[in-house]
N, C-alpha and C positions, 0 to 999 in steps of 0.2 A: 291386355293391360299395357298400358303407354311407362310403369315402371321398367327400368333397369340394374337387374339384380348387377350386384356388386358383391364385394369380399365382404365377408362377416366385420362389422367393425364399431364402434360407436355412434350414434347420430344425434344423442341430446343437444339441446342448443338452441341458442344462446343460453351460457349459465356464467354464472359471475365467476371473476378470475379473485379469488378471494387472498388476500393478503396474509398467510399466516404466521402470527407473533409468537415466538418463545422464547425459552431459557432458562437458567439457571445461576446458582451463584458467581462463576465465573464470566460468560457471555450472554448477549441476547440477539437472536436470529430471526430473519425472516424468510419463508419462501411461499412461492406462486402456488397456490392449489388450484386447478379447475374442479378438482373431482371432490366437492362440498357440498351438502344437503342437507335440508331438514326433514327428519325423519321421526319428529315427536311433538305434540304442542300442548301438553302437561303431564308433565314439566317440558319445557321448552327443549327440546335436542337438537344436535346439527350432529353429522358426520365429516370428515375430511379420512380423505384414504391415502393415504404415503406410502411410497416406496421404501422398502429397508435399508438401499442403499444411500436415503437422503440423509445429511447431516440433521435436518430437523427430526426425523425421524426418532433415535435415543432422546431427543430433547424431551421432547413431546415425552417418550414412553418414561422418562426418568421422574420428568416435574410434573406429571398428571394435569394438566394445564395449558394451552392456548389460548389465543386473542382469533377473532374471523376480522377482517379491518376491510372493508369495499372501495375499492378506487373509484375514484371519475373519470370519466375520458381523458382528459388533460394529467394523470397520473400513468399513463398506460408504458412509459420507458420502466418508469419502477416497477408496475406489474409486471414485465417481462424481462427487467433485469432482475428482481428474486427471483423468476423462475429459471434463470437459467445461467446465475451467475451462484458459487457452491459459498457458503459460510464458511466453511474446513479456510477459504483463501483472503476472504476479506471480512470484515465488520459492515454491514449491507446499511446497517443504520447512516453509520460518517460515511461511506461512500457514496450514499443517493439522496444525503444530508435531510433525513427525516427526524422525527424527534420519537424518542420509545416515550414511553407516558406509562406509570403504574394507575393502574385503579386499584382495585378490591383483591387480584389475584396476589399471589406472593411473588413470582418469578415470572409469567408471562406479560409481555409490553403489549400495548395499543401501539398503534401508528399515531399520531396526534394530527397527522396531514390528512390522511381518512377522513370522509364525511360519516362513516359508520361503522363502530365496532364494539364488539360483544366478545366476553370475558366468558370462557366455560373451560369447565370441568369434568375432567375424564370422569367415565363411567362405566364403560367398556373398549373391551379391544379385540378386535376380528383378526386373527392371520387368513389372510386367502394367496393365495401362491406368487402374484403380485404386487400387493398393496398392503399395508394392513390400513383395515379401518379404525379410526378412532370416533368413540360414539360421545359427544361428551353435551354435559346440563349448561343451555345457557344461563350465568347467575346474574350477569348485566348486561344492560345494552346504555350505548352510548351515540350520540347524533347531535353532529354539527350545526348550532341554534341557526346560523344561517341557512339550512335546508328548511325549516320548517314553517308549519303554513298557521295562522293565527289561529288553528284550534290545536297547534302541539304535534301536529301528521305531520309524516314527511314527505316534502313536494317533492315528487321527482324530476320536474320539468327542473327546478334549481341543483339538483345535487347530480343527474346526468351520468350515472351507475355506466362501469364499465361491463360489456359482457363479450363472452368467447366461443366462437362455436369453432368447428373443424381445425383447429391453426391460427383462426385468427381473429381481432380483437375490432369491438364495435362497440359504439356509443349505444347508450338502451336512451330513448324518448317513449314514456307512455303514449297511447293511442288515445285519439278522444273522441269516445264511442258512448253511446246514451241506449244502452241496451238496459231494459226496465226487470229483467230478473230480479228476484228477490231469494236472497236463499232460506230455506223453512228449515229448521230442525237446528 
């Protein structure tokens, strides 16, 4: 075998470094998730898994509600300054001068800079010893009319999704393959 075992550790990747929107009466916050998934598709679910020591963390668990918001390459300082700059010490929104945007939700913001973002609803909550998971229903999705292709899809060659594997952050370009599968069922 030409593999080389290594230390037990994560290997998924590229997966988007997703933007998460919250808040409450008083503030609205944002921080970096890598660890984001979709994990239902009817009703539509995604998960995101947070640390309990994050400040987003009680947000989240408080207002049953977040925003998923997808950078572009050309967003990738914000995506790694929410990750790693704490809400407890600034307002993330005026400082990386983004605009929060209500939809549908009561208290959780969109990014309005975001090419793409979806409004969901808690539904579940996992404690597991590092993370907890939060399982939540997407109720809306939202998408930048300038990404979209004259039947309403969205191009990705135009919107140019950020994604993150191991540490560190990369443009996503579809591939343009002409593989004739069809899927039955």
């Amino acid at each position: 075998m030409s593999k080389q075992k290594q230390s037990t550790q994560i290997l998924l990747g590229p997966v988007p470094p997703a933007l998460i929107g919250c808040g409450n009466e008083s503030e609205k916050n944002i921080i970096t998730l890598a660890w984001v998934g979709v994990v239902n598709s009817s009703p539509p679910m995604i998960t995101a898994a947070v640390r309990p020591n994050r400040h987003s963390h009680q947000i989240i668990k408080d207002s049953g509600e977040f925003t998923v918001n997808l950078p572009n390459k050309d967003q990738v300082e914000l995506a790694d300054g929410c990750g790693t700059l704490s809400g407890r010490d600034l307002n993330k929104f005026e400082h990386f001068k983004v605009t929060a945007e209500m939809g549908t939700l009561k208290q959780a913001p969109m990014i309005a800079e975001c090419p793409v973002s979806m409004e969901c609803k808690l539904e579940h909550t996992v404690e597991l010893d590092s993370h907890t998971v939060f399982i939540a229903e997407v109720v809306s999705s939202y998408v930048d009319s300038a990404i979209l292709d004259d039947k309403g899809k969205i191009d990705f060659e135009k919107c140019d999704l950020l994604g993150f594997c191991a540490g560190s952050y990369l443009g996503t370009k579809p591939l343009n393959l002409s593989i004739g599968y069809t899927r039955k069922g």
